[in-house]
C-alpha positions in Angstrom: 5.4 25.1 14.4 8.3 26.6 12.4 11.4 24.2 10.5 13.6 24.3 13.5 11.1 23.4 15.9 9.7 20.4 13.6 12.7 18.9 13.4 13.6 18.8 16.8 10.4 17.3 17.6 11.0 14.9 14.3 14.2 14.3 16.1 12.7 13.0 19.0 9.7 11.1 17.4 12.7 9.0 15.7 14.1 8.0 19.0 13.8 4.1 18.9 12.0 2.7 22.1 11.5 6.2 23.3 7.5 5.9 22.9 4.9 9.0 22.6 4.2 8.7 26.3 7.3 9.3 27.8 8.4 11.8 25.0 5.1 14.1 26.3 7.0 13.4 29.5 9.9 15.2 28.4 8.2 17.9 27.0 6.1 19.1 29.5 8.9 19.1 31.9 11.2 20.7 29.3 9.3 22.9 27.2 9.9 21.4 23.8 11.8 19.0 22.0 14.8 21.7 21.2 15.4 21.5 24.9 15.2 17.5 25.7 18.1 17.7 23.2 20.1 20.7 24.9 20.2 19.8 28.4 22.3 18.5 30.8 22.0 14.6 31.3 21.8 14.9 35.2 18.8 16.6 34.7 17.4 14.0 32.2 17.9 11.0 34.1 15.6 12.8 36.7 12.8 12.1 34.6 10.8 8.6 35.3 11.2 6.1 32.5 14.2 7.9 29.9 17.3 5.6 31.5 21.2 6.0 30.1 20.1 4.5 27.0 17.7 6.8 25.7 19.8 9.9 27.0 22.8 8.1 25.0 20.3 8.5 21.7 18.9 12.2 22.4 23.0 12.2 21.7 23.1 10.7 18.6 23.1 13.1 15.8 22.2 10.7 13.3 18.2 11.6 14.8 18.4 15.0 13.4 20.0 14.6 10.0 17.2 11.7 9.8 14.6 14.5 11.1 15.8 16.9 8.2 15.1 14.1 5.8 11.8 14.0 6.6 11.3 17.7 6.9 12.2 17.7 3.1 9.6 15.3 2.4 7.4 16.6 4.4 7.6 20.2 2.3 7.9 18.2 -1.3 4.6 16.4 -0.8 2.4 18.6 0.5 1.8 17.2 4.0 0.3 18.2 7.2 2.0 18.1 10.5 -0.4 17.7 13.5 1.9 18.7 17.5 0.1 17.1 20.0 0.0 20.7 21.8 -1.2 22.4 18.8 -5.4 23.1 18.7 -5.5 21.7 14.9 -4.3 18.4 17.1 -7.7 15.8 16.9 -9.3 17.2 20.3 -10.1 13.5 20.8 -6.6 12.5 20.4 -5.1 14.9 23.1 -7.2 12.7 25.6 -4.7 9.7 24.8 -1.6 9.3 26.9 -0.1 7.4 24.1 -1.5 9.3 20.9 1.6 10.2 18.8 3.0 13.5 19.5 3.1 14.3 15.7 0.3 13.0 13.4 1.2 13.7 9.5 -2.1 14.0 7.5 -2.7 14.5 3.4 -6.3 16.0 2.0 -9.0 18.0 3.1 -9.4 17.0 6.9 -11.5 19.0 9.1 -12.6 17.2 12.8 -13.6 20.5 14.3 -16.8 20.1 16.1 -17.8 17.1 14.6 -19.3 13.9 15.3 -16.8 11.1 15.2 -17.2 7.0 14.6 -14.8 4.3 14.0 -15.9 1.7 11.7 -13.5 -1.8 12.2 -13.8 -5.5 11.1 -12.7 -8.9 9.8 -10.7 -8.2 6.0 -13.0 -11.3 4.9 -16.5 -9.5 5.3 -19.7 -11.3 4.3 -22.0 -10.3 2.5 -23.9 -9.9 5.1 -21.3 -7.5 7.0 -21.1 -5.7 3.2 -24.9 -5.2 3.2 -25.2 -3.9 7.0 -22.2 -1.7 7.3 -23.4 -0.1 4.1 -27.1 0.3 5.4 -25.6 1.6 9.0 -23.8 4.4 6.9 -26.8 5.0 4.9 -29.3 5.6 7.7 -26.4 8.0 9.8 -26.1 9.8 6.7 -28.6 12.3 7.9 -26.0 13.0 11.0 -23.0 13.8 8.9 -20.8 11.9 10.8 -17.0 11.4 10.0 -16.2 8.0 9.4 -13.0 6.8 10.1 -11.4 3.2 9.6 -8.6 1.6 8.6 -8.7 1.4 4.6 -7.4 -2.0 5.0 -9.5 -4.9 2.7 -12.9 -6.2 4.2 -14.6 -3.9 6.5 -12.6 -1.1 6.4 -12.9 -0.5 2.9 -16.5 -1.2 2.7 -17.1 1.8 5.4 -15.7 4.7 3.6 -16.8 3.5 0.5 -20.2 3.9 1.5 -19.1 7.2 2.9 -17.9 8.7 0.0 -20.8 7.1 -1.8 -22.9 9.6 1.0 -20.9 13.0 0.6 -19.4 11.5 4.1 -16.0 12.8 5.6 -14.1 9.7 6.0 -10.3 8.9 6.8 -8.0 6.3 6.3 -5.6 5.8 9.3 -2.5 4.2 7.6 0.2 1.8 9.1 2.7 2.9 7.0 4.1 6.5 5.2 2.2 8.6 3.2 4.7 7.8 0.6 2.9 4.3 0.1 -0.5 2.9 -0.3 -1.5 -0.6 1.7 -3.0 -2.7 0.0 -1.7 -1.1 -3.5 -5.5 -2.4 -4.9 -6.8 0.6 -3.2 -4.7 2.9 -4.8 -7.8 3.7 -6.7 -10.0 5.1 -3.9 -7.4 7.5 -2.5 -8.8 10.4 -4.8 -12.3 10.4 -3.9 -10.9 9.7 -0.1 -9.0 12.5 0.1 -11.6 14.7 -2.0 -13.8 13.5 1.3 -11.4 13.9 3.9 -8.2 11.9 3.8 -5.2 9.9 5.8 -3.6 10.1 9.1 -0.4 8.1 9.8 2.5 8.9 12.7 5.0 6.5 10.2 7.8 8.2 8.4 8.4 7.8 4.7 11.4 5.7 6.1 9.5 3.7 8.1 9.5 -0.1 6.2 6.1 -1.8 6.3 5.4 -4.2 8.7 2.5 -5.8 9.9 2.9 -5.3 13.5 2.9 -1.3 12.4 -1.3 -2.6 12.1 -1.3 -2.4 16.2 0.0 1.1 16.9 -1.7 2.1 13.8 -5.1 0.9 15.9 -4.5 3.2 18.5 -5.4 6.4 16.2 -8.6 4.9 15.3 -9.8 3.8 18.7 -8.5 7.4 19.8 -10.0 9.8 16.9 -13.4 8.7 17.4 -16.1 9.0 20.2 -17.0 5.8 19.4 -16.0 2.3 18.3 -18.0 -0.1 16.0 -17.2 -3.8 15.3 -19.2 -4.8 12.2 -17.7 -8.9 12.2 -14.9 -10.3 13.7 -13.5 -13.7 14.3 -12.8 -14.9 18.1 -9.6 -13.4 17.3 -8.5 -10.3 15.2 -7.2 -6.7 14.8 -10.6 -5.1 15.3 -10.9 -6.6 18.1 -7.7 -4.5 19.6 -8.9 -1.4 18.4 -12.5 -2.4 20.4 -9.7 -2.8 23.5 -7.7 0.0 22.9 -11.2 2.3 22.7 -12.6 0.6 25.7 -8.8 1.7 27.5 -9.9 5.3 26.1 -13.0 5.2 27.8 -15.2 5.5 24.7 -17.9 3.5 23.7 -17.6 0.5 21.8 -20.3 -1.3 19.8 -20.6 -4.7 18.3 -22.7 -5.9 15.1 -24.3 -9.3 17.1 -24.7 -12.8 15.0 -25.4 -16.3 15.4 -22.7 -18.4 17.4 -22.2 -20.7 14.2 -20.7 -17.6 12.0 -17.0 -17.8 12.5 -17.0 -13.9 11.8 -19.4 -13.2 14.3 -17.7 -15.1 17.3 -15.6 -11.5 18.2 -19.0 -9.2 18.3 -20.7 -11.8 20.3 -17.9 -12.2 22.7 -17.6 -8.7 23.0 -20.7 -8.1 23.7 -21.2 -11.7 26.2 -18.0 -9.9 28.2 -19.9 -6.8 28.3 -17.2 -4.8 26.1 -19.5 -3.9 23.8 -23.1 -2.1 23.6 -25.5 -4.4 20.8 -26.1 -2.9 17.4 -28.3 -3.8 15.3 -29.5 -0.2 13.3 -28.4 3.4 13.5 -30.7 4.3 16.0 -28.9 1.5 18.8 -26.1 3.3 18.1 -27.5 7.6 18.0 -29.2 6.3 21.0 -26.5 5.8 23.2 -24.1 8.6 21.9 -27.4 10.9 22.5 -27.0 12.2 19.1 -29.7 14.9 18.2 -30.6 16.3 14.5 -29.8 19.5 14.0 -32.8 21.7 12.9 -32.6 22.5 9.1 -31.7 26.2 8.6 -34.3 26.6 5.9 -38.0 25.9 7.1 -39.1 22.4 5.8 -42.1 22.0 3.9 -44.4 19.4 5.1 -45.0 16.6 2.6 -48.8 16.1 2.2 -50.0 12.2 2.0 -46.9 10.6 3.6 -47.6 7.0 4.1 -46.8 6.0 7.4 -46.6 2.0 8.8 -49.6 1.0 11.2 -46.8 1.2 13.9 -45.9 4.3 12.7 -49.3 5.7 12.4 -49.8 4.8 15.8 -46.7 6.8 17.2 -47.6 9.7 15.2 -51.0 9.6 16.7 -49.8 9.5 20.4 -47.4 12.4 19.4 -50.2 14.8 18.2 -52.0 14.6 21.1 -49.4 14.5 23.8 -46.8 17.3 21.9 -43.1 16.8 23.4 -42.7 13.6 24.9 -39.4 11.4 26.1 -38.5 8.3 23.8 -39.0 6.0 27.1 -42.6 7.7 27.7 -43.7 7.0 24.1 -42.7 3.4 24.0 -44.3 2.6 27.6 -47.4 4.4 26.4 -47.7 3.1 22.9 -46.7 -0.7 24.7 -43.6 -1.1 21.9 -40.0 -2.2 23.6 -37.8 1.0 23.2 -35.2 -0.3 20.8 -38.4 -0.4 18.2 -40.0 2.9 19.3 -36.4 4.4 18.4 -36.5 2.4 15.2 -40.1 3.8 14.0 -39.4 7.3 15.3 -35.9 7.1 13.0 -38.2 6.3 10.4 -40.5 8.6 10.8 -38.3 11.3 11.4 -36.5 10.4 8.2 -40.2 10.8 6.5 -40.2 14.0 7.7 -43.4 14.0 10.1 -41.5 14.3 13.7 -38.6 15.7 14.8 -36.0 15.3 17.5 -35.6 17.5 20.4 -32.4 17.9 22.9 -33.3 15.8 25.6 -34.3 12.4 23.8 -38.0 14.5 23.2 -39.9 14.2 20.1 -42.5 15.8 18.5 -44.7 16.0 16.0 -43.7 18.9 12.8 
């Protein structure tokens, strides 16, 4: 997209009460946002939802000198424009009716291809939410997923922390410019973040900070990711819109479970009671469900001799050997183990480096 055209569509993203979904609207009837501003208001008002008002604002010049601002911010800092119609657009984003029609991003991004997650919570995490969320990151590790969350206190945080801490891509979707941080405390994490991916926003530098900006902030993170996870909530909370907003998206929502005395687990359990939500409880819940396969290792992997396996395990490995390629369901119903803990040992095993995964939900032995 060159200047001219950026600022048009600037122009238009600066439109109060004009929204993202009717300004695709416009768009795709008009061609581009250089258009919406040229033409003739009986033609406008032909489209559903723009109304006198808005046409009266597509009018209002002070929209492009503000665009032109931007544009020079924009250039001075180094940032990344993202048109909704563009193919470096997030490919899960263009599925959104109401994702923004320009996303402004800052670091080394790259969503091509790639497995996505959202990460969400409570911004008083136990240490109990601390000590899972970290462990969930730890054992997806091995599936080089991209993590993305809010960077907000609490949970948020705590999940690309643990990213970075795994050679993870994770970003921070911000509710605010990228000419700010929120909160300033994490001012300190933004190098290694954007050295391992980086920040998405659709707020201007103008743009004051608010906290309802938290809410249509939420909508990027629900709509980036294949894939929603609640690690604690309380009954009521932000994370909890962003489970919404990804159930609205028709993706798939998950929800840490806990016991109906912890105030911060009252949101998962609900979640899940209302059926909103799949249960987690490990990595392998969650690569279950998303049918997420290992890639094969380009290089040929060298079998470790005298690796220790569990009784359970052992067991498993056995029924394996002499069966070669079997489903996950067939193994547990053969080896009498419920399926969540057949996935568990096979996880394990696989991380051991005596099985592998197959396409299919098949394993064998290596």
């Amino acid at each position: 997209m060159n200047s001219e055209d950026l600022i048009y569509t600037l122009a238009l993203q600066h439109i109060p009460n004009l929204g993202d979904t009717t300004a695709k609207k416009l768009i795709r009837q008009f061609g581009n946002a250089e258009n919406i501003f040229k033409e003739k208001k009986s033609n406008l008002l032909k489209i559903d939802g723009i109304g006198q008002i808005r046409i009266q604002e597509l009018h209002n010049s002070e929209h492009i000198r503000a665009a032109e601002n931007e544009l020079k911010f924009i250039e001075q800092h180094n940032i990344q424009t993202h048109y909704f119609k563009d193919d470096e657009y997030p490919e899960k984003l263009k599925h959104c009716l109401d994702g923004p029609i320009l996303l402004f991003s800052r670091g080394n991004i790259d969503l091509y291809k790639r497995r996505i997650i959202s990460i969400v919570g409570t911004r008083q995490i136990t240490p109990h939410g601390i000590s899972f969320c970290e462990k969930l990151i730890e054992d997806l590790a091995v599936l080089n997923p991209v993590i993305i969350s809010g960077f907000a206190y609490g949970v948020d945080i705590t999940a690309q922390r643990a990213a970075v801490k795994h050679n993870l891509q994770t970003i921070g979707c911000l509710a605010h410019g990228l000419n700010q941080i929120y909160p300033k405390s994490h001012k300190r994490y933004m190098y290694d973040i954007e050295e391992n991916g980086g920040f998405f926003t659709d707020f201007w530098s103008t743009d004051n900070f608010d906290r309802n900006n938290f809410l249509k902030r939420n909508r990027i993170i629900g709509g980036l990711s294949e894939a929603t996870v609640v690690i604690e909530s309380a009954e009521k909370g932000g994370a909890l819109v962003t489970a919404d907003i990804a159930n609205s998206y028709d993706r798939e929502v998950f929800a840490v479970p806990g016991r109906p005395t912890d105030k911060f687990s009252l949101g998962c359990n609900n979640l899940i009671k209302a059926q909103q939500a799949h249960v987690l409880t490990s990595a392998v819940d969650l690569a279950y469900i998303l049918n997420w396969e290992i890639e094969e290792k380009q290089e040929p992997v060298q079998k470790q001799l005298f690796i220790e396996l569990e009784k359970d395990e052992q067991r498993l490995y056995e029924f394996l050997k002499l069966q070669g390629k079997t489903e996950l369901d067939q193994v547990a119903l053969n080896c009498n183990f419920p399926t969540f803990k057949t996935a568990s040992l096979l996880l394990n095993m696989e991380l051991k480096g005596v099985i592998r995964p197959l396409p299919g939900k098949l394993f064998e032995v290596i």
